[in-house]
MARVEX-824747 format. One record per residue: residue number from 1; x, z, y of N, C-alpha, C, O, CB in turn. Coordinates in steps of 0.2 Angstrom, whole numbers, plus 5000, padded with zeros to 4 digits. Each point is the difference from the previous one (the first is absolute). Glycine has a CB too. Example, Ala and Ser with C-alpha at 12.3 -4.5 7.8 and 13.67 -1.06 7.14 Angstrom:
BEGIN
1;5066;5039;4972;4996;5000;5006;5004;5000;5006;5005;5003;4999;4986;5003;4995
2;5007;4990;5011;5004;5001;5006;4996;5003;5005;5003;5001;5006;5003;4989;4991
END
This chain:
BEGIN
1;4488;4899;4687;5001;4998;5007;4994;5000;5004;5000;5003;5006;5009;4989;4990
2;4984;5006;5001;4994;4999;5005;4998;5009;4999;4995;5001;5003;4999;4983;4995
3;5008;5022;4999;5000;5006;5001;5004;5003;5007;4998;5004;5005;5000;4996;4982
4;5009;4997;5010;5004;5002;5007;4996;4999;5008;4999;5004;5004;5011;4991;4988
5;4988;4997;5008;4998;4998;5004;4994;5005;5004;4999;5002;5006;5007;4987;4989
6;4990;5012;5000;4996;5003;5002;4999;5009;5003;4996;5003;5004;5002;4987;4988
7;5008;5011;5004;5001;5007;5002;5002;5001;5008;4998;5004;5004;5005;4997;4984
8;5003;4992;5014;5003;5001;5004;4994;4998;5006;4999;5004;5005;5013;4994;4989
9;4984;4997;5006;4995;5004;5003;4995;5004;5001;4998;5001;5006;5005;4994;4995
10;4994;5009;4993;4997;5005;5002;5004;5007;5004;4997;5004;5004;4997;4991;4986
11;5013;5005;5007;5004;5003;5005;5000;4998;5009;4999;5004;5004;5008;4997;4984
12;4994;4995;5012;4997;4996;5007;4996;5000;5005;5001;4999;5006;5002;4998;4989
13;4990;5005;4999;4993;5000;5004;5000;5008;5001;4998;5003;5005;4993;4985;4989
14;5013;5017;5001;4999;5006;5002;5004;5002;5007;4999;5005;5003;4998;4996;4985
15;5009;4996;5014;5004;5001;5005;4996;4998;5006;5001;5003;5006;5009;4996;4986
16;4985;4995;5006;4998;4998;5006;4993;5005;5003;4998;5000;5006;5007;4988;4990
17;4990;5016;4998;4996;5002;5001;5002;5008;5001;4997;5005;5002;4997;4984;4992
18;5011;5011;5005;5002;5008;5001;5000;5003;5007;5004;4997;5004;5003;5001;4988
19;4989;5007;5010;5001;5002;5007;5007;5001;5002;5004;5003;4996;4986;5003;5003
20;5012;4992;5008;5006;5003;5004;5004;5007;4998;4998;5005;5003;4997;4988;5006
21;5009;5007;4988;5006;5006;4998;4999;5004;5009;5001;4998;5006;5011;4994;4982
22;4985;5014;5009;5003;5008;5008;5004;4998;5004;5003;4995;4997;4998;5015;4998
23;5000;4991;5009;5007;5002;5003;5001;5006;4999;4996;5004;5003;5005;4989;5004
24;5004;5011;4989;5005;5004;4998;5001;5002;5010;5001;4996;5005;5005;4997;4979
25;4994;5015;5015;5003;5003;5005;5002;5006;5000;4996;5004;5000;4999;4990;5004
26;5009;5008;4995;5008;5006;4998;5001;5003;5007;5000;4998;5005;5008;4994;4986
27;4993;5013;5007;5003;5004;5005;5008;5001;5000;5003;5002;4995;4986;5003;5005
28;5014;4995;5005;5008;5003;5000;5000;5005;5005;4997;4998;5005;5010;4991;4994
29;4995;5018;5002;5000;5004;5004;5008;5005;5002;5006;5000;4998;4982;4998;4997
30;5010;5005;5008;5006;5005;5000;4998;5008;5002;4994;5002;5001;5013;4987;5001
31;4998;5016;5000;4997;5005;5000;5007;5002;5007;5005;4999;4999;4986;5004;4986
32;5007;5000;5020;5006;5003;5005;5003;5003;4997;5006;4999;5000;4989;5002;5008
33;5003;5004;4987;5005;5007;4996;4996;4998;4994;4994;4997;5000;5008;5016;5009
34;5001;4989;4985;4999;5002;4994;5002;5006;4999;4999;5003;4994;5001;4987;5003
35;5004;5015;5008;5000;5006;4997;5002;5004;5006;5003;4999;5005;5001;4998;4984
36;4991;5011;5009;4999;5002;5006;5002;5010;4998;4998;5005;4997;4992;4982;5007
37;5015;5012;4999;5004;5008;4999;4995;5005;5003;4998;4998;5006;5016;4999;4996
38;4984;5008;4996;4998;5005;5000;5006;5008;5004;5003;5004;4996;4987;4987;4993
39;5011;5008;5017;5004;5005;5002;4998;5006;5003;4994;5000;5002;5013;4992;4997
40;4995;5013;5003;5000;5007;5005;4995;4997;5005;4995;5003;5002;5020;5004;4997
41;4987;4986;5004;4996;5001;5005;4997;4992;5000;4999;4996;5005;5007;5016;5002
42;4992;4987;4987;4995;4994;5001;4993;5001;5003;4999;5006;4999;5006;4989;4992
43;4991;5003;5012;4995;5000;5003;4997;4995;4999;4997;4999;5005;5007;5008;5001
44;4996;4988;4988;4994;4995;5000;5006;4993;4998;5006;5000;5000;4984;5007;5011
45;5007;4986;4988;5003;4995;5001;4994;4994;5000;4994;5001;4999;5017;5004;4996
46;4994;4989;5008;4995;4996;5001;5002;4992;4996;5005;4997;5001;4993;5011;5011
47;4997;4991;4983;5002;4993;4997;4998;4993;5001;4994;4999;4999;5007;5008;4995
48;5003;4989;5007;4998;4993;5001;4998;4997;4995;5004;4999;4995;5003;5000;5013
49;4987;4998;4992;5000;4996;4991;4997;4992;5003;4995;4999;5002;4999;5014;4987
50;5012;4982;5012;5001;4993;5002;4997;4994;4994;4999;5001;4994;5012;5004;5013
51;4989;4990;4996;4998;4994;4992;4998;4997;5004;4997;5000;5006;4999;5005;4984
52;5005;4987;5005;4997;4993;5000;4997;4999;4998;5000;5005;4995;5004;4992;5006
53;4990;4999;4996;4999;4996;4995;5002;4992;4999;5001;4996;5005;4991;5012;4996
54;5009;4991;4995;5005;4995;4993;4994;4995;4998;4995;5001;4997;5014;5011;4996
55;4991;4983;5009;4994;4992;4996;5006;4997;4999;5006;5002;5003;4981;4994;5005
56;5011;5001;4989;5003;4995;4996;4994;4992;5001;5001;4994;4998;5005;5019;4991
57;4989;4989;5014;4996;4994;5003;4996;5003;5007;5001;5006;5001;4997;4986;4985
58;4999;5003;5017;4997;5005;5004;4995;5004;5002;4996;5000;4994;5009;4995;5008
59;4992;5009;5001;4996;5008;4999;4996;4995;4997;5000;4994;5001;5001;5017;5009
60;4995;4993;4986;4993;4998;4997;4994;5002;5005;5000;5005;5004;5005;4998;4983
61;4991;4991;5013;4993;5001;5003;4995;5006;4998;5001;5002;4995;4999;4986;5006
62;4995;5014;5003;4997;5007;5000;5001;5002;5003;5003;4998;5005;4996;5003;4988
63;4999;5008;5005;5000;5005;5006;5007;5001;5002;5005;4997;4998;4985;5009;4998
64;5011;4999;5010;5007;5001;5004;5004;5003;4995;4996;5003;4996;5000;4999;5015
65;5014;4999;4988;5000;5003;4999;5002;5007;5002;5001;5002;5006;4997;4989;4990
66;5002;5014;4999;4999;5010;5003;5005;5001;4994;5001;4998;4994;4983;5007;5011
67;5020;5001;5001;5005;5006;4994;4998;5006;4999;4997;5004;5004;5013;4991;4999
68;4992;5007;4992;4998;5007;5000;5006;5004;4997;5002;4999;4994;4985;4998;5004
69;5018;5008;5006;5004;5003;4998;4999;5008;4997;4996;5003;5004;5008;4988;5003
70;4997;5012;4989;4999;5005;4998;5009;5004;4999;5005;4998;4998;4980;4997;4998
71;5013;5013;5005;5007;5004;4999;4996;5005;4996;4995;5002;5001;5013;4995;5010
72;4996;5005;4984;4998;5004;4998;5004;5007;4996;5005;4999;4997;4988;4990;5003
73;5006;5018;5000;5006;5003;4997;4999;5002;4994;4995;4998;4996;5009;5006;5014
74;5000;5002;4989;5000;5002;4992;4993;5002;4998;4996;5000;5005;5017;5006;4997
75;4985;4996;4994;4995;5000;4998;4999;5009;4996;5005;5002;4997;4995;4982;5003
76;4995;5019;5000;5002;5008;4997;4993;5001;4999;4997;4996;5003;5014;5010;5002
77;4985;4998;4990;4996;5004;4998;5000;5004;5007;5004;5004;5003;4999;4995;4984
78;4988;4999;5015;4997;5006;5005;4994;5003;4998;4996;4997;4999;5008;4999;5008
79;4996;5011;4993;4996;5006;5001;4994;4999;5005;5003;4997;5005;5008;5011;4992
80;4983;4992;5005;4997;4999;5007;4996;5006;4995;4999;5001;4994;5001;4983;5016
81;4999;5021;4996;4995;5005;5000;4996;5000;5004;5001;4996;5004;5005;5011;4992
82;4988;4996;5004;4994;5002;5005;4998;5008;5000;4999;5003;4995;4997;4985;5002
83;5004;5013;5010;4998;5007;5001;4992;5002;5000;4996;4995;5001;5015;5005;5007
84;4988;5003;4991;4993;5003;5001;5000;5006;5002;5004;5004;4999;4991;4990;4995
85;4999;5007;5010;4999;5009;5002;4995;5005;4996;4993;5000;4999;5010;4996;5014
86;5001;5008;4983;4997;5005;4996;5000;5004;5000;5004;5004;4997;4997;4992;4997
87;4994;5007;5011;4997;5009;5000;5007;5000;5006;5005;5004;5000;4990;5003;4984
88;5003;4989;5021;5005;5000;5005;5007;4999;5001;5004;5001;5005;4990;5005;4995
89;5007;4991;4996;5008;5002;4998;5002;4990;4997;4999;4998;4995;4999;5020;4998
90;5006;4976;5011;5002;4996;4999;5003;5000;4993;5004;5005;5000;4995;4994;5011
91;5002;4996;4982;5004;5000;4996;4999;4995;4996;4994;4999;4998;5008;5013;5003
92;5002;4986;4997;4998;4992;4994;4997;5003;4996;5001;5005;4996;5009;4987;5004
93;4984;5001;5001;4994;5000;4995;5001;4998;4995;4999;5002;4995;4995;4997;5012
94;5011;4993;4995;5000;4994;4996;5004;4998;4999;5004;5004;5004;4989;4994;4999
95;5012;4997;4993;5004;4996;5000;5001;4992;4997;4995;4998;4996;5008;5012;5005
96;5001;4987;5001;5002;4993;4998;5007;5000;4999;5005;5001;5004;4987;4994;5003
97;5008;5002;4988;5010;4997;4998;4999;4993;5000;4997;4997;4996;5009;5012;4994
98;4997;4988;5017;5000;4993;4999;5008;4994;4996;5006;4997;5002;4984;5008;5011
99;5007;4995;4981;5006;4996;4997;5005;4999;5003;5006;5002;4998;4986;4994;4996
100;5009;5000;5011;5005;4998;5005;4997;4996;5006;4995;4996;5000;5012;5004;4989
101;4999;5001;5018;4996;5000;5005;5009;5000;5003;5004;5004;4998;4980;5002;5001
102;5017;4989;5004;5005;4998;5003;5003;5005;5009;4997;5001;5006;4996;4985;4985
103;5011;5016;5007;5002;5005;5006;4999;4996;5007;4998;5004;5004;5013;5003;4990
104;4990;4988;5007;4999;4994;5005;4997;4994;4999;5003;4997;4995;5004;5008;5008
105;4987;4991;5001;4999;4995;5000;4998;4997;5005;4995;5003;5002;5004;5000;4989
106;5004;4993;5011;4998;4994;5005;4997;4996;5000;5002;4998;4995;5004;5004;5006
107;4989;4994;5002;4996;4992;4997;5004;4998;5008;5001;5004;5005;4981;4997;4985
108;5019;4994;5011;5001;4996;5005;4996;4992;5000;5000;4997;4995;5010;5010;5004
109;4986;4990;5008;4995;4994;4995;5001;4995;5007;5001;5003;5005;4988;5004;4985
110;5010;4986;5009;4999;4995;5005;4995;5002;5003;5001;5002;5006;5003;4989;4990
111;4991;5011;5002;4992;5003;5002;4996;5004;4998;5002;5006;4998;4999;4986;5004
112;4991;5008;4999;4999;5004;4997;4999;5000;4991;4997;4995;4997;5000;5006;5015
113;5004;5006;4985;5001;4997;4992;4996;4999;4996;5001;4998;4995;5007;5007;5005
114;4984;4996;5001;4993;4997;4997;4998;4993;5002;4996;4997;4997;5001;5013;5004
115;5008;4988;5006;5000;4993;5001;5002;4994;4996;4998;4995;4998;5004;5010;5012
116;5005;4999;4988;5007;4996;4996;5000;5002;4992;5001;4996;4996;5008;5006;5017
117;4990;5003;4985;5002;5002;4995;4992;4999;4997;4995;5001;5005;5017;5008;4998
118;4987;4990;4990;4991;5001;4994;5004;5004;4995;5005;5000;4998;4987;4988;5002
119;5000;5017;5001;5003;5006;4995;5002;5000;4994;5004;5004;4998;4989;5000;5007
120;5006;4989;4991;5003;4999;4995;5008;4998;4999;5002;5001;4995;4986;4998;5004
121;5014;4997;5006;5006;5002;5001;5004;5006;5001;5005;5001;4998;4992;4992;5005
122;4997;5011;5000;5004;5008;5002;5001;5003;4994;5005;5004;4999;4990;5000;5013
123;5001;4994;4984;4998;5004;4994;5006;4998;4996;5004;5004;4998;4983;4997;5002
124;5014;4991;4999;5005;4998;4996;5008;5003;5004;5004;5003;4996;4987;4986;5000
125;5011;5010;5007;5005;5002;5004;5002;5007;5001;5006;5002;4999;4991;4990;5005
126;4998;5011;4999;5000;5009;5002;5003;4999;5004;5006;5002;4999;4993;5005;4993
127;4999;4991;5016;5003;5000;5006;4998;5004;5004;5004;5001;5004;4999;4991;4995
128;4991;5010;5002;4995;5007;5003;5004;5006;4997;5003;5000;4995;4984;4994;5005
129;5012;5011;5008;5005;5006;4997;4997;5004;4994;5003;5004;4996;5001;4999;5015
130;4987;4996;4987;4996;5002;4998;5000;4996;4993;5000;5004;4995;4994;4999;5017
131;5007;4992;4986;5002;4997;4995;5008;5002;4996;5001;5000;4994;4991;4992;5013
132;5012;5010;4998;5005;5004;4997;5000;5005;4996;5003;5002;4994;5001;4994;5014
133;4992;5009;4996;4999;5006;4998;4994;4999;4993;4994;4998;5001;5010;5009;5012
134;5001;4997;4979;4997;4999;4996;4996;5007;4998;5003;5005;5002;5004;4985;4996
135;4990;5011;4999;4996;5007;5000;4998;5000;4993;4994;4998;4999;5002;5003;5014
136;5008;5001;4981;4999;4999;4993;4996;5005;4997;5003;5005;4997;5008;4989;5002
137;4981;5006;5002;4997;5007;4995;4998;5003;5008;5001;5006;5000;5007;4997;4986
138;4991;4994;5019;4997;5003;5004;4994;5003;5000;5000;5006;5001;5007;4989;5003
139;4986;5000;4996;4996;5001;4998;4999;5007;4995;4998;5005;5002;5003;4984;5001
140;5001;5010;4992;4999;5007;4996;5002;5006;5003;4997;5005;4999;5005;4989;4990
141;5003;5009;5015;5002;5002;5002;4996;5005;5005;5000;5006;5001;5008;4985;4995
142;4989;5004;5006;4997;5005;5007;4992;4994;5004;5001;4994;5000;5015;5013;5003
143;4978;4997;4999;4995;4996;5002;5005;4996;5007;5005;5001;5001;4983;5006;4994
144;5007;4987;5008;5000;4998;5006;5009;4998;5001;5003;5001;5005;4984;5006;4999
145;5014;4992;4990;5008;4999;4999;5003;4997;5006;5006;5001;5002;4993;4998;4986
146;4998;4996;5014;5000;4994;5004;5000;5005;5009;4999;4997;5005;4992;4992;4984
147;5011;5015;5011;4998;5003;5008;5006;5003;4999;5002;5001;5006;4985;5001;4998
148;5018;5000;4990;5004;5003;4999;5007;4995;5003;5005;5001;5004;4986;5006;4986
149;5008;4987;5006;5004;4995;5003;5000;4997;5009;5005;4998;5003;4994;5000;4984
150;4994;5000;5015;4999;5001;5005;5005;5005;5006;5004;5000;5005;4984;4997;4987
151;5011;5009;5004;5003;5007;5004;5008;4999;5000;5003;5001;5006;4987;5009;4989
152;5014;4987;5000;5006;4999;4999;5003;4993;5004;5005;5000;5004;4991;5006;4986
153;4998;4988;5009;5002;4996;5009;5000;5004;5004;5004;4999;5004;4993;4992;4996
154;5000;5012;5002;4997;5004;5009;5006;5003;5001;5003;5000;5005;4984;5003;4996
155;5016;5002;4993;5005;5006;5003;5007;4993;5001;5004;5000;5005;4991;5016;4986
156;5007;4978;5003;5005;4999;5000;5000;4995;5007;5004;4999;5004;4998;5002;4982
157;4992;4997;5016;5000;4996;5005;5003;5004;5006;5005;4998;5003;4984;4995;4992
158;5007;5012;5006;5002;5005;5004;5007;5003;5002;5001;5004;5004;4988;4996;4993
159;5015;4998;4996;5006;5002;5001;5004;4995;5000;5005;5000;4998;4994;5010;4998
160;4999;4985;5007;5003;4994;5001;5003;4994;4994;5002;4994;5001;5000;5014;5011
161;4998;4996;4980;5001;4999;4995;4997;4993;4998;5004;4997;4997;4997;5016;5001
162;4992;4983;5003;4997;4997;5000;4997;4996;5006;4997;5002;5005;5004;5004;4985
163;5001;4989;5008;4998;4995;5009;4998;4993;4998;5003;4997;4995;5006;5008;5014
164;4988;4992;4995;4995;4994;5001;5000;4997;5003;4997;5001;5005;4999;5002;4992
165;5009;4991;5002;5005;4996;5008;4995;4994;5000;5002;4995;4997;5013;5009;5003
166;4979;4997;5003;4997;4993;5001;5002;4994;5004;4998;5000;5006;4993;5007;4991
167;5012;4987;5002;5002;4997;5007;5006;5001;5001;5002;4997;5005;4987;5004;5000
168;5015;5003;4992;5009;5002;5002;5003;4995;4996;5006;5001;4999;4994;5012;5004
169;4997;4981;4994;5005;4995;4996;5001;4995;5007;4994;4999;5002;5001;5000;4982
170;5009;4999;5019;5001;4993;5003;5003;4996;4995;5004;5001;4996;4997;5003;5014
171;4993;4988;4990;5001;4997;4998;5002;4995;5005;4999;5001;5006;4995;5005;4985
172;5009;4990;5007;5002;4992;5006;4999;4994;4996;5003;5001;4994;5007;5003;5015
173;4987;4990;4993;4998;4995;4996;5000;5000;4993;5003;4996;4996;5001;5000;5013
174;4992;5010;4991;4999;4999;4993;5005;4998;4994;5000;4997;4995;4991;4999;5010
175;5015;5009;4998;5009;4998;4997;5003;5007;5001;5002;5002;4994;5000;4983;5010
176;5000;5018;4999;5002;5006;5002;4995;5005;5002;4995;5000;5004;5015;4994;4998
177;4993;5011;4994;4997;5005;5001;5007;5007;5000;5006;5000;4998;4980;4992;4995
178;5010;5013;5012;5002;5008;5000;4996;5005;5000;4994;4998;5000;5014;4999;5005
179;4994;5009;4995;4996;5007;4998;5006;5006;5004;5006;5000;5000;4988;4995;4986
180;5003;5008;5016;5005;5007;5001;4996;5006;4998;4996;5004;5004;5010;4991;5006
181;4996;5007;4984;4996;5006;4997;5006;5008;5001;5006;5001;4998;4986;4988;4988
182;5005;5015;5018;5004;5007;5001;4999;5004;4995;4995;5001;4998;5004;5000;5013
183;5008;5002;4987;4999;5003;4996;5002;5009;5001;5006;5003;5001;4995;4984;4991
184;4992;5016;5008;5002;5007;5002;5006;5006;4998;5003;4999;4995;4985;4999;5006
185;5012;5005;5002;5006;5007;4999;4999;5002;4995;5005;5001;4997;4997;5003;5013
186;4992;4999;4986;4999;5003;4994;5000;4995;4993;4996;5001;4996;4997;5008;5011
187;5012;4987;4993;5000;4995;4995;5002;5005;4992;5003;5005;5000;5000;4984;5010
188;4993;5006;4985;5003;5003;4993;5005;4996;4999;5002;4994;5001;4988;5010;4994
189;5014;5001;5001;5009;4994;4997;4996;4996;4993;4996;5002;4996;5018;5009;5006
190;4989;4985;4999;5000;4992;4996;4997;4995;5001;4998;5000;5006;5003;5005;4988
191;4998;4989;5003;4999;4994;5001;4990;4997;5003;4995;5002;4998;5018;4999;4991
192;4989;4997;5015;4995;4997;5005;5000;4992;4997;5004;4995;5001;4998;5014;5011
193;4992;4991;4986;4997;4993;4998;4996;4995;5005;4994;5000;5000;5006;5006;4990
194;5005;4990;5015;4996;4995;5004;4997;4994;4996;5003;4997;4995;5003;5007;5015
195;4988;4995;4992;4994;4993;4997;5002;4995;5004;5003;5002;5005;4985;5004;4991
196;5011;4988;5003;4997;4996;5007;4995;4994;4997;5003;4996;4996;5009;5006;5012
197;4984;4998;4994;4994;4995;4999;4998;4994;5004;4999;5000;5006;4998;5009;4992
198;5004;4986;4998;4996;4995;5004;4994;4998;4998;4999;4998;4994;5012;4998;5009
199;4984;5003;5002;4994;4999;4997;4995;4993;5006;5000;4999;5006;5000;5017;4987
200;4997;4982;4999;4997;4994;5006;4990;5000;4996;4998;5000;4994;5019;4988;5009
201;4980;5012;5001;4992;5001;4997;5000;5006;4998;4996;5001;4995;5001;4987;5000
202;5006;5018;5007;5000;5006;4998;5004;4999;4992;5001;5006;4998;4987;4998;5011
203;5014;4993;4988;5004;5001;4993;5007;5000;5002;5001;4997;5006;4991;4999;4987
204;5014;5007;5003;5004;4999;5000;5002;4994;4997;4998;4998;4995;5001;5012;5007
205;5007;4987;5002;5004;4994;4996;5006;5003;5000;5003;4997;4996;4991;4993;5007
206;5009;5015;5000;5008;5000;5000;5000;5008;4999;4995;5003;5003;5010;4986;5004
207;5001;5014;4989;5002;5006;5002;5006;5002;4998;5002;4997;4994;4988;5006;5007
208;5015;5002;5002;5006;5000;5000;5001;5010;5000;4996;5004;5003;5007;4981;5004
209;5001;5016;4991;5001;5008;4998;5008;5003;5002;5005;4999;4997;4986;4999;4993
210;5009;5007;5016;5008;5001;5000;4999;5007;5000;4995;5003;5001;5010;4987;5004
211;5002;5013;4994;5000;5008;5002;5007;5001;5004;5005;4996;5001;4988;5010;4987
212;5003;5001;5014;5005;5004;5005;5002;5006;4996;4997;5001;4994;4997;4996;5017
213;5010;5006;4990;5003;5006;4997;4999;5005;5006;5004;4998;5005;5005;4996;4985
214;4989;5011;5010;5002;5005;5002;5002;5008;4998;4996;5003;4996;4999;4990;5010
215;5010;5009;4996;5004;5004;4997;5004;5006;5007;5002;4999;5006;5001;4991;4983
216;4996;5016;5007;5004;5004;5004;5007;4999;5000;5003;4998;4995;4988;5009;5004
217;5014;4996;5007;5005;5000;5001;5003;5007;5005;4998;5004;5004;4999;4983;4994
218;5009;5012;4999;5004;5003;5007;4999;5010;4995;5002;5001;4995;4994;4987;5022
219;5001;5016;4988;4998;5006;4999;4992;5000;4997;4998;5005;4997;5012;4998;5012
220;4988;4993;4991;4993;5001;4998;5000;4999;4992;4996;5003;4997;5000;4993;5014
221;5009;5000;4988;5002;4998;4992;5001;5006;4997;4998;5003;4996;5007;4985;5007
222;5002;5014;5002;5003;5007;4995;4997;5004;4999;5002;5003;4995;5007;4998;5007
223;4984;5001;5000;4996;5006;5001;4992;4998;4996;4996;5005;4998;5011;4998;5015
224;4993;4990;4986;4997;4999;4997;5001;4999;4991;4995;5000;4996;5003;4998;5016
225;5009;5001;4988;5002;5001;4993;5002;5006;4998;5000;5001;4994;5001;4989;5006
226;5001;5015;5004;5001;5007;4999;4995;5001;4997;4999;5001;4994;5007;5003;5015
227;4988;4997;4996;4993;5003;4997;4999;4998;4994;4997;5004;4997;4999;4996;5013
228;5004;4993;4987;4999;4995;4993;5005;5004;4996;4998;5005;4997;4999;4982;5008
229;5008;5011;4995;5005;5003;4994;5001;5007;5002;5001;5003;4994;5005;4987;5004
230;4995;5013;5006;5003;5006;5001;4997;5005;5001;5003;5004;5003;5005;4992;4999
231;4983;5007;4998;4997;5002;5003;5001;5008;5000;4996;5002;5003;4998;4988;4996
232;5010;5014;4998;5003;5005;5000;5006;5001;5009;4998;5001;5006;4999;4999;4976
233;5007;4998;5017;5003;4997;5006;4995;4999;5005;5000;5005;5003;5007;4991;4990
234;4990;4999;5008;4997;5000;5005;4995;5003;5004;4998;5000;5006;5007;4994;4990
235;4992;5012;4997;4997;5005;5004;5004;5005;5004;5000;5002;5005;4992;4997;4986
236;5012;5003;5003;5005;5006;5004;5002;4999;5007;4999;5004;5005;5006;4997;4983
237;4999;4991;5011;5001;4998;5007;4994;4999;5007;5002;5000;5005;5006;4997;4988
238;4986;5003;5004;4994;5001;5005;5000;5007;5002;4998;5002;5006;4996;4988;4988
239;5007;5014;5002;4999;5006;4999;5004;5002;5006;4998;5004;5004;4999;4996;4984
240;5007;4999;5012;5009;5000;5002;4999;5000;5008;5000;5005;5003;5008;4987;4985
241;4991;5001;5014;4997;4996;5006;4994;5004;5002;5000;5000;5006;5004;4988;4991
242;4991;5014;5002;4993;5005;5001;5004;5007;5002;4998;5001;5006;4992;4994;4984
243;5015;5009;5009;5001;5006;5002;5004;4998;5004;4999;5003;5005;4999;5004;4987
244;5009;4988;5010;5003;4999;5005;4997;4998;5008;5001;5003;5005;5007;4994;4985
245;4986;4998;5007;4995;4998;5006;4996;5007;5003;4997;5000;5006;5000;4986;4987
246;5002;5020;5003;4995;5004;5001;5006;5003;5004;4998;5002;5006;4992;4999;4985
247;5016;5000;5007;5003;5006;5003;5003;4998;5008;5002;5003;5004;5000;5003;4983
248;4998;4986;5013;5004;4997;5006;4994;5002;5007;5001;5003;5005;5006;4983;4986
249;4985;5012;5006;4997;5000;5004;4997;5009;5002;4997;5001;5005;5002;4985;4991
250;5003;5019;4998;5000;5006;5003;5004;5003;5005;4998;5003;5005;5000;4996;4986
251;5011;4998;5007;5002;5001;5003;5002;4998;5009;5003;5003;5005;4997;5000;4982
252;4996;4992;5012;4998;4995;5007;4995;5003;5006;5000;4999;5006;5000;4990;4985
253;4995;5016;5005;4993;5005;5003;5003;5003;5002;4999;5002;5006;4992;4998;4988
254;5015;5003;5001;5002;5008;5004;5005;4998;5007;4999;5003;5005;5001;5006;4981
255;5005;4986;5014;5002;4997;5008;4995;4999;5003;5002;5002;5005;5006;4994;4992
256;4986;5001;5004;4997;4999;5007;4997;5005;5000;4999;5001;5006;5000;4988;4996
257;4998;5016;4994;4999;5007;5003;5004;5004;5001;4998;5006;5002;4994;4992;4994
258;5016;5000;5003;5005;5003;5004;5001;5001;5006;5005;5003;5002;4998;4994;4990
END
């Protein structure tokens, strides 16, 4: 009995000396579309990515908090070369196979992202587009490897493939939050992996994961699985379409010089 007793307060003094339990904070979101048809004449789309956060007591003291949204697409093996000029004449010198490197990537942020985000987060997470892209044996591969990837943001950036939405999260009272991330006309088919981040002292305390599907449709589809399964067929028929188009517009020259 005087063990019992004793226990039941040492259990006691620890409940009392125990620092205050977090507050727990969750995200709930949603997405405008989760799927997005690829047809004859898409020209782009545009995605709403919405959300709360979820206490279960209220906000914890400290820094503000910041979201960070990320979109990201299919992921493929890239080639990056480098030209040089030899005896006049431009022609790859060099190359890089970068393990995998995502066809699209978005960051979207409350602010700026060296403000909000520590690198060691980024590191744990891989929310930097630069963090995504993995480069396995690069190094060995080729010197100054490091300019090779460099060169690969600049061209993807430049094709609007990679973007850096600093400040495009609206947040409101620190409870809702939105994003509107565009997604361009040259999209690759399949599944798009949105992040969302909540971070408070630059670490993450919450994160939540959804996808989009994108897929072709309509005529883009048949033509695109002709080509896949049937590529005998769909040369011929290219073939087919190349001499009808040549001879329409032949015989188009010889009327107006009629």
């Amino acid at each position: 009995m005087i063990r019992a007793h004793r226990l039941v307060r040492a259990l006691l003094l620890v409940l009392v000396l125990a620092p205050p339990a977090l507050a727990q904070e969750t995200i709930v979101s949603g997405l405008s579309q989760s799927r997005v048809s690829i047809t004859a004449d898409f020209d782009g789309s545009e995605i709403l990515i919405y959300g709360a956060v979820k206490r279960d007591t209220p906000a914890p003291e400290g820094g503000p908090l910041e979201v960070i949204v990320t979109v990201e697409g299919p992921s493929t093996p890239v080639t990056v070369r480098r030209k040089d000029r030899v005896a006049g004449i431009w022609v790859n010198n060099a190359e890089v196979v970068v393990d995998s490197a995502p066809s699209f990537y978005a960051v979207a942020t409350t602010g700026p992202l060296n403000h909000i985000l520590s690198d060691i987060e980024n590191l744990r997470h891989g929310i930097t587009i630069e963090r995504v892209i993995r480069a396995v044996g690069i190094t060995a591969e080729a010197e100054q490897s490091g300019e090779f990837l460099l060169a690969l943001l600049r061209v993807r950036t430049d094709e609007d493939r990679y973007r850096m939405l600093e400040g495009k999260v609206e947040l409101t009272e620190e409870t809702l939050f939105r994003a509107d991330v565009v997604l361009p006309a040259n999209l690759t088919e399949g599944e798009y992996k949105v992040r969302l981040f909540l971070l408070r002292d630059k670490r993450v305390v919450a994160q939540q994961q959804r996808l989009i599907g994108v897929r072709k449709e309509g005529l883009e589809r048949f033509i695109f699985n002709l080509a896949q399964e049937q590529p005998l067929i769909y040369g011929l028929i290219s073939l087919v379409l190349a001499a009808v188009a040549g001879w329409g517009a032949s015989a188009a020259f010889r009327l107006v010089r009629a």
